[in-house]
C-alpha positions as CSV (number, residue, x, y, z in Angstrom):
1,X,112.0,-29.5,7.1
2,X,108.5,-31.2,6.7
3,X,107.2,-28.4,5.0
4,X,109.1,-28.8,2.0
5,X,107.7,-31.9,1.4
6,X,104.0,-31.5,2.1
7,X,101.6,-28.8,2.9
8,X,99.5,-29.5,6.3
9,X,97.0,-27.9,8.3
10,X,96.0,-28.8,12.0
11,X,91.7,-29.7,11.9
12,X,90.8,-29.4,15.7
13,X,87.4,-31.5,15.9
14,X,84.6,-30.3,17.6
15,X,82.1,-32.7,19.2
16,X,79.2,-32.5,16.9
17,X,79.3,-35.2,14.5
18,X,76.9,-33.0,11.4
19,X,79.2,-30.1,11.3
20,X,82.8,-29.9,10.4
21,X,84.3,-27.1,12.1
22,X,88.4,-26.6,10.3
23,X,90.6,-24.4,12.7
24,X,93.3,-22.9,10.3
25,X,95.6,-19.9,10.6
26,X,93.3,-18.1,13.4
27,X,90.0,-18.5,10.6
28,X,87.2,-20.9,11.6
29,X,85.6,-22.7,8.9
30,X,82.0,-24.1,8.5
31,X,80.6,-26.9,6.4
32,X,77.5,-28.7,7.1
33,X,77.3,-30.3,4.3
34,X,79.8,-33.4,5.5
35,X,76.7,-34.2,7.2
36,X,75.9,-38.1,7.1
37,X,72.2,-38.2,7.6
38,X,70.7,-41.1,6.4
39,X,70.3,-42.0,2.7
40,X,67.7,-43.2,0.0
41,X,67.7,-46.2,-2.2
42,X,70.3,-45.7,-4.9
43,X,67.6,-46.8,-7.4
44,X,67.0,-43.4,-10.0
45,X,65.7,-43.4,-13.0
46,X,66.0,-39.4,-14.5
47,X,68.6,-37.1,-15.2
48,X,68.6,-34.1,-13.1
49,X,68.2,-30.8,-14.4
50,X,70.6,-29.0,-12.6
51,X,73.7,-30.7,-10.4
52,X,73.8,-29.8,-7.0
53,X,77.7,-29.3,-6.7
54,X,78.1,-28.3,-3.0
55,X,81.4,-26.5,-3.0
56,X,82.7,-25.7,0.7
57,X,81.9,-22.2,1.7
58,X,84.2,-20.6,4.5
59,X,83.0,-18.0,7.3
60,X,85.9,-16.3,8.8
61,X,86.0,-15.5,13.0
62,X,88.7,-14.9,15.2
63,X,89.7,-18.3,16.7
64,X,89.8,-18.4,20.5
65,X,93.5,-19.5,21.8
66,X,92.4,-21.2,24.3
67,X,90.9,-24.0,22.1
68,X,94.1,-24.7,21.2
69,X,95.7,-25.5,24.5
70,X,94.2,-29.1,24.6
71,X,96.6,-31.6,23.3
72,X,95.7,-34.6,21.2
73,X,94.8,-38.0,21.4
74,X,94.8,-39.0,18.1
75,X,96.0,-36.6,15.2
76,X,94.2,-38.1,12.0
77,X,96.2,-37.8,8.4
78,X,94.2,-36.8,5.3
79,X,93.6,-35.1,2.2
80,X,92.0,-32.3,2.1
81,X,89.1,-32.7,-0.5
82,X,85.1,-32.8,1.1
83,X,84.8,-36.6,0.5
84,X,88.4,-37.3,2.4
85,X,87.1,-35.3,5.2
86,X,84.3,-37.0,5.1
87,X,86.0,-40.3,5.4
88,X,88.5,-38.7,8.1
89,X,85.1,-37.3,10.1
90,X,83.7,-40.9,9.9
91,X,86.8,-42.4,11.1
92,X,86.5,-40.3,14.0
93,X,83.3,-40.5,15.0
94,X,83.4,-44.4,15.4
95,X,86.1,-43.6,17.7
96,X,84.5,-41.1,19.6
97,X,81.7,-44.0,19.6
98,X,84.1,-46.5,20.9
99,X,86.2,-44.8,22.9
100,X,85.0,-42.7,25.6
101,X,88.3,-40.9,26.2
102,X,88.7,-40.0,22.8
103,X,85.0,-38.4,23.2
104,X,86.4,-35.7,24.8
105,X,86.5,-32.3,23.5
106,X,89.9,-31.4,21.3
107,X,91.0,-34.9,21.7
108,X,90.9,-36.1,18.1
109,X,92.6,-33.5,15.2
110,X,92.6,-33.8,11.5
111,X,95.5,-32.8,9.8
112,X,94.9,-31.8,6.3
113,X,98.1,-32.6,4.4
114,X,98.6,-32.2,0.3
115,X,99.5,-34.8,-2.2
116,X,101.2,-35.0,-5.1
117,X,97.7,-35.8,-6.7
118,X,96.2,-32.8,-5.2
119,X,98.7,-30.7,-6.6
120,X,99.4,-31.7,-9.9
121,X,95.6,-31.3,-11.7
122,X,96.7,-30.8,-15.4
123,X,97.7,-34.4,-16.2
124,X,96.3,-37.6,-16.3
125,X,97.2,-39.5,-13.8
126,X,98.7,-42.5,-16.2
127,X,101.4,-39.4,-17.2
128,X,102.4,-38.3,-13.9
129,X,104.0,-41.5,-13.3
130,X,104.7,-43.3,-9.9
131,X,102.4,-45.1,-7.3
132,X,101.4,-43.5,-3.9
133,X,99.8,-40.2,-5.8
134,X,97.4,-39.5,-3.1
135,X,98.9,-41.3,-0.3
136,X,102.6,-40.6,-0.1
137,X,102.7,-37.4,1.4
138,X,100.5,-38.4,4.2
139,X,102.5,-41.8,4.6
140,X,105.7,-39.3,5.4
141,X,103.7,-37.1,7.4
142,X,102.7,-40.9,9.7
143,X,106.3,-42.3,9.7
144,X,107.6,-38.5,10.6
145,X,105.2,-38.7,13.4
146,X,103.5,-35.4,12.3
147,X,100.3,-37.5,13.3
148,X,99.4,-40.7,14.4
149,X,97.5,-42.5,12.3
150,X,96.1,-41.9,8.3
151,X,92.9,-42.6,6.4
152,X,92.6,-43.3,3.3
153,X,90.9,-44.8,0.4
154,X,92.0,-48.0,-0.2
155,X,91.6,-47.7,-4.1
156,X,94.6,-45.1,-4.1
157,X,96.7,-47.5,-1.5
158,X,99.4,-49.1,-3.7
159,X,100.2,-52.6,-3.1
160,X,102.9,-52.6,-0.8
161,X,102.9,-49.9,2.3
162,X,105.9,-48.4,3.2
163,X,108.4,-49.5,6.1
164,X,107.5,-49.2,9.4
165,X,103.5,-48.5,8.3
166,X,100.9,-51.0,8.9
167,X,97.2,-51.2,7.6
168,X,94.8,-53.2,10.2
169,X,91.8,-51.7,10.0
170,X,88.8,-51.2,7.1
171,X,85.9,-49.5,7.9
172,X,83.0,-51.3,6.4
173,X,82.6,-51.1,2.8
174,X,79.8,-48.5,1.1
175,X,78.5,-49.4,-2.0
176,X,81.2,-50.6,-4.6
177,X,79.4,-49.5,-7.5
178,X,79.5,-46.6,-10.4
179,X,77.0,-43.5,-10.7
180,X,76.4,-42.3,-14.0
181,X,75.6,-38.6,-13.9
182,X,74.3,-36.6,-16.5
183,X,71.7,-33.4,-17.4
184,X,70.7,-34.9,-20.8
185,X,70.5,-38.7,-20.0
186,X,69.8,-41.5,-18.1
187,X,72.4,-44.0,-18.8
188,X,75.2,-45.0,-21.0
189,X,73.0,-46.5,-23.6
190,X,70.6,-43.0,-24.3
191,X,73.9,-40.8,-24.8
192,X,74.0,-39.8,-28.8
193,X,77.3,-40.9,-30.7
194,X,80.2,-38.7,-30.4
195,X,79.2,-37.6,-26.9
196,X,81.8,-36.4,-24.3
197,X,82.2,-38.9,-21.1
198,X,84.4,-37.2,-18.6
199,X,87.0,-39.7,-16.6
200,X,90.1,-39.6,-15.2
201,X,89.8,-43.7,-15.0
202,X,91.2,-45.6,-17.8
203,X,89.1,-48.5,-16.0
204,X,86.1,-46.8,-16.5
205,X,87.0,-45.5,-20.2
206,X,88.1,-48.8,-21.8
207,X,84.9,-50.8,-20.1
208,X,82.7,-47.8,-21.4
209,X,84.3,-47.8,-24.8
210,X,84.2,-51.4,-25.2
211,X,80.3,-51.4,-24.6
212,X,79.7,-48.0,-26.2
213,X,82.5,-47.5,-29.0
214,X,81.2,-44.5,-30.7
215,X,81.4,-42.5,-27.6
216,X,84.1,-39.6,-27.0
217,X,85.9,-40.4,-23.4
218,X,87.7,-37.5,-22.3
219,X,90.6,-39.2,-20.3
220,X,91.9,-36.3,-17.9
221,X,88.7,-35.0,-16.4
222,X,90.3,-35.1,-12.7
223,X,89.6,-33.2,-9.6
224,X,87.1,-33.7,-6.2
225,X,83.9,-34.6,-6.6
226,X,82.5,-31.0,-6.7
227,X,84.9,-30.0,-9.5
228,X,83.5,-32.8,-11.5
229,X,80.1,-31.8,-11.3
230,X,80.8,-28.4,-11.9
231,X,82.4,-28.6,-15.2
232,X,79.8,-31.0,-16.2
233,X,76.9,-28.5,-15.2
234,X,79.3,-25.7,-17.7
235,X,79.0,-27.9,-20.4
236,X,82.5,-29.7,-21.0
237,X,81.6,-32.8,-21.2
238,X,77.7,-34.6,-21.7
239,X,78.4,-37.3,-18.9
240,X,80.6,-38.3,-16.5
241,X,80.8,-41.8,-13.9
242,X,81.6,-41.4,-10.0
243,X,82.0,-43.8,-7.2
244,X,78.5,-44.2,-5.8
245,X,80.4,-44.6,-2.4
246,X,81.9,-41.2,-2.7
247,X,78.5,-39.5,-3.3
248,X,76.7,-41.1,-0.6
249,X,79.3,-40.4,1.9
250,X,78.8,-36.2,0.5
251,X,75.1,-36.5,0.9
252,X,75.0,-35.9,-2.8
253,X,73.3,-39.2,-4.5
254,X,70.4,-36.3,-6.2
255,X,73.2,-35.9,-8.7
256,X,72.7,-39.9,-9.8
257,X,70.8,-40.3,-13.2
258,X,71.1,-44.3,-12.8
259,X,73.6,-46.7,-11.4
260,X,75.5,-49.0,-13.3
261,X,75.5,-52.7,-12.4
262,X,78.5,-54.8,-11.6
263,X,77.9,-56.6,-15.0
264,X,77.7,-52.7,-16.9
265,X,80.7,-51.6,-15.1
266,X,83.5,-53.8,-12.4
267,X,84.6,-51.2,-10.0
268,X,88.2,-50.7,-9.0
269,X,89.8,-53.0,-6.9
270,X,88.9,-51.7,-3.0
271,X,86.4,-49.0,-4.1
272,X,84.2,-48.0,-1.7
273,X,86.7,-48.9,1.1
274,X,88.4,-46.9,3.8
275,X,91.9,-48.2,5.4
276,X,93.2,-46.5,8.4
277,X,97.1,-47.1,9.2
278,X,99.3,-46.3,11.6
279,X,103.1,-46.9,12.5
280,X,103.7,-50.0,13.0
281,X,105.4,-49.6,16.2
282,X,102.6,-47.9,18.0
283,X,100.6,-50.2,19.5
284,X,98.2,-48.1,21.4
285,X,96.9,-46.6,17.9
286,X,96.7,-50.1,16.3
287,X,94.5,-51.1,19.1
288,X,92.4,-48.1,18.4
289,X,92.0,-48.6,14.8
290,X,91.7,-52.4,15.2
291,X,89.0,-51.9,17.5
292,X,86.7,-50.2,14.2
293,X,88.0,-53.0,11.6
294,X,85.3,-54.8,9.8
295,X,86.5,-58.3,9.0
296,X,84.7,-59.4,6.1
297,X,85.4,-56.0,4.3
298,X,89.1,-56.7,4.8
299,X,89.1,-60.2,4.0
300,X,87.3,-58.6,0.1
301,X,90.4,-56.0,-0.2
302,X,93.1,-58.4,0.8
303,X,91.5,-60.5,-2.0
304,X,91.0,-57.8,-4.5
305,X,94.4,-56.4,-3.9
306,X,96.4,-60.0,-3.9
307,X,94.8,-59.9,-7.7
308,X,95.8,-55.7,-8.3
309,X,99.5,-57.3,-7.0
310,X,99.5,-60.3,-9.0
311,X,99.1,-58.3,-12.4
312,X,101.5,-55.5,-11.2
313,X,98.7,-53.1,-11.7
314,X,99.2,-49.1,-12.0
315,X,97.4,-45.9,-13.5
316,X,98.5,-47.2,-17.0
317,X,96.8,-50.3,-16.5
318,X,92.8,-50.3,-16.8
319,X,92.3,-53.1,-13.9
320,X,89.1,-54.0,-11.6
321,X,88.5,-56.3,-9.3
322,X,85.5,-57.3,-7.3
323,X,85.6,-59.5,-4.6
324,X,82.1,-60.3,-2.0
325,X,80.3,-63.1,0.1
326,X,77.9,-64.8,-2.1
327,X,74.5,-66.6,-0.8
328,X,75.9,-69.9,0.2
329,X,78.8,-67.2,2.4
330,X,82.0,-68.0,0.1
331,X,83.7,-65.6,-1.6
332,X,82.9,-64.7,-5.2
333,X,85.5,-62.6,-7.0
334,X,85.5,-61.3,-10.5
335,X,88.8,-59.6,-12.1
336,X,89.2,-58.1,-15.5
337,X,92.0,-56.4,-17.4
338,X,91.7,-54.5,-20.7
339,X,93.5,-52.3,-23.4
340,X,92.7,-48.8,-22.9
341,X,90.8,-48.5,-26.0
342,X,88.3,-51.3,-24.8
343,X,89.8,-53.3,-27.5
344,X,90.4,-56.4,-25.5
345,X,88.9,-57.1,-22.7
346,X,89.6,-59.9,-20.6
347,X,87.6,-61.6,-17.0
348,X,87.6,-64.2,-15.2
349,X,86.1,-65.1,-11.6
350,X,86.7,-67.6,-8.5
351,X,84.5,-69.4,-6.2
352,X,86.1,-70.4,-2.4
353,X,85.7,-70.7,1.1
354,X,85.5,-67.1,2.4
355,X,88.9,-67.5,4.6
356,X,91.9,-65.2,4.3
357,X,94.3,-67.7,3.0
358,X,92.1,-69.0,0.2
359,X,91.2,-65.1,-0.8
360,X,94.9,-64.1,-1.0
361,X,95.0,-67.0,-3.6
362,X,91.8,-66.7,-5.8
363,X,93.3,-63.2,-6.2
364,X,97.0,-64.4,-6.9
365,X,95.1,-67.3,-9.1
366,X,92.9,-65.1,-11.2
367,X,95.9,-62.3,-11.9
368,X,98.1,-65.4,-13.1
369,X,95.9,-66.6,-15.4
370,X,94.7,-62.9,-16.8
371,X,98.7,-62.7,-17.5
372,X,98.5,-65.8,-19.2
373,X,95.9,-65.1,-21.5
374,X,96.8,-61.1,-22.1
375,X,100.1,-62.7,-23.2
376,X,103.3,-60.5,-23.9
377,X,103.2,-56.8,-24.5
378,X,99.4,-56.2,-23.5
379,X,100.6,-54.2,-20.4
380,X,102.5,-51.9,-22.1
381,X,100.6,-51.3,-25.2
C-alpha cells in the first residue's frame, strides 16, 4: 500500500564517488555532473553571459540482474532532485569513508522517493499549506521501514520530527549564504526599477523588497536548481537568489554574479545544513550516522531552530535565523522576522557561551522577544 502514498525508486550505488550511477526499471543512468571536485573562492564580481543549467541526461542499457542480488546495508531516503542526490551521495561517501563494511560494492542504496513538494509545482509554497512539504513522504517511507535512514535538508525539517524518528547527526555545514544570479547584473543594487526577481522564499522577497522597494519579486518561481536557471536564461524573470550551499554542492558556483553578505541577506534558519535520521529504535543506524555528526554544526541548528519553534514559524512566515562561533568561540545568533511586503522588519541577536543548553535558549530568548515586539496580528497579516 506504500505506493499510494509516495513514489520510490531503488538507487544501487556504485563505488566511484564522481559518478552517480541510478539503477531504475532495468535503465542505467549516468550523471557526472554530482561530481564534488574541489571549489573556488565564492568571491565573483560579473554576471555571466549564459547560465550553465546542467540538467541530468539519461543513457539507457540493459541492467545486469545479477547486480541486484546483493542485499543492503544501508538503504538511504531522498528526493529526487540533482542537489538531494548530491547531498544523499555525500552522505554516503563519508560512510563508505568510515565504514569499511559499508565500502563494499551494492552495500549502500538510494531510494528516490517523491514529495508532496515535488509534485505540486504550480503553487507557492505559503498556498499549499501544511509543514513537512519535502520531508513527509520520505519520513513514512523511514518509519515503514522502506529504508533505513533519510537525508535531508535541514531548512525543509519542520520543528518537531515525527514519532518513532530521531535526528542525530549533521553533516558539516556549507556556506550559509545567498547567490544572486543574473545575465544583466551584478547585484541587487545594479537591477533597474520594475525588474523581475524570481523566488519562491518569502524570506528572501520581503528582505529584498525592504532594501530595494521598487523591485518586482515574483513569489512562485519554484522548482530544482536547474529549473531555476533555466527559466531565468528564457527570460522570465531578470534575477533570481539561490543557496550558495546548494550551488557549490552541484559544481555550479560559474552561475554566481556576486554573493550577498549576511548583513544584505540572513539566510534561513539551518541553510546550508544536512540532517540524517533514522528510526529511533535502530540503534545500529544511529551509530552509523552518529559516527559522521559534526558537533558545532548541530549545536548552530539546534539554536536556529529553538528560535524557528519559538515564533511558530511556517511558509507564511518570512523568518531567518543565523546562528555561528564568533572569535572569542561563543555563539553569535541573529534572528529576524518581517511582513511579506518588507514593510516591517524586525532583528535582534544574542551573545553566549557556545553550549547546547545556552543555544536552545538564545533561540527561545530572541523568538520571545521578536513576538513581543511584532505584537498581535503581525503573523497573520
Amino acid at each position: 500500500m506504500l505506493c499510494s502514498l509516495f513514489e520510490m525508486k531503488t538507487l544501487c550505488c556504485s563505488s566511484a564517488p564522481s559518478t552517480l550511477h541510478a539503477h531504475v526499471h532495468g535503465s542505467s543512468f549516468s550523471n557526472s555532473a554530482l561530481a564534488f571536485p574541489s571549489l573556488k573562492s565564492s568571491a565573483f564580481s560579473k554576471a555571466p553571459t549564459k547560465l550553465r543549467v546542467g540538467v541530468t541526461k539519461a543513457s539507457v542499457a540493459v541492467e545486469q540482474q545479477t547486480q541486484q542480488t546483493k542485499v543492503a546495508l544501508i538503504r538511504i531516503g531522498t528526493r529526487g532532485s540533482p542537489l538531494a542526490l548530491a547531498q544523499a551521495y555525500e552522505t554516503r561517501d563519508k560512510l563508505m569513508a568510515s565504514h569499511s563494511e559499508l565500502a563494499e560494492e551494492g552495500a549502500i542504496q538510494i531510494v528516490i522517493i517523491k514529495t508532496t513538494g515535488d509534485k505540486i509545482l504550480s503553487q507557492p509554497l505559503a498556498d499549499i499549506g501544511g509543514k513537512g512539504l519535502f520531508t513527509k513522504e520520505i519520513d513514512e517511507a523511514l518509519l515503514n521501514s522502506e529504508i533505513d535512514i533519510a537525508v535531508h535538508s535541514m531548512k525543509d525539517v519542520p520543528t518537531y520530527l515525527p514519532k518513532g524518528t530521531i535526528l542525530p547527526c549533521n553533516l558539516e555545514r556549507e556556506d550559509v549564504r545567498d547567490a544572486f544570479i543574473s545575465l544583466s547584473a551584478t547585484s541587487l543594487a545594479d537591477l533597474p526599477s520594475g525588474s523581475v526577481v524570481g523566488t519562491a522564499s518569502l524570506r528572501r522577497k520581503s528582505q529584498i523588497l525592504h532594501r530595494y522597494p521598487s523591485l518586482n519579486v515574483q513569489e512562485n518561481f519554484r522548482g530544482n536548481v536547474q529549473t531555476r536557471l533555466r527559466k531565468l536564461n528564457e527570460g522570465i524573470v531578470q534575477a533570481t537568489l539561490l543557496a550558495l550551499a546548494g550551488l557549490k554542492r552541484l559544481n555550479m558556483t560559474e552561475n554566481v554574479a556576486s554573493t550577498l553578505s549576511i548583513d544584505d541577506m540572513l539566510p534561513a534558519v539551518a541553510q546550508g545544513a544536512i540532517g540524517i535520521a533514522c528510526r529511533s529504535n535502530d540503534d545500529k543506524m544511529a551509530e552509523y550516522i552518529a559516527s559522521l555528526n559534526h558537533e558545532e554544526t548541530r549545536l548552530a541548528v539546534v539554536c536556529e531552530r529553538a528560535f524557528l519553534t519559538t515564533l511558530d514559524g511556517s511558509c507564511r512566515t518570512p523568518i531567518a535565523g543565523y546562528a555561528c562561533r564568533d572569535e572569542d568561540g561563543n555563539c553569535l545568533f541573529r534572528g529576524l522576522v518581517a511582513s511579506p511586503d518588507g514593510t516591517r522588519v524586525l532583528e535582534t541577536s544574542r551573545v553566549g557561551p557556545y553550549a547546547v543548553e545556552d543555544m536552545i535558549e538564545m533561540g527561545k530568548d530572541a523568538g520571545k522577544e521578536l513576538l513581543s515586539r511584532a505584537g498581535p496580528g503581525f503573523f497573520s497579516s
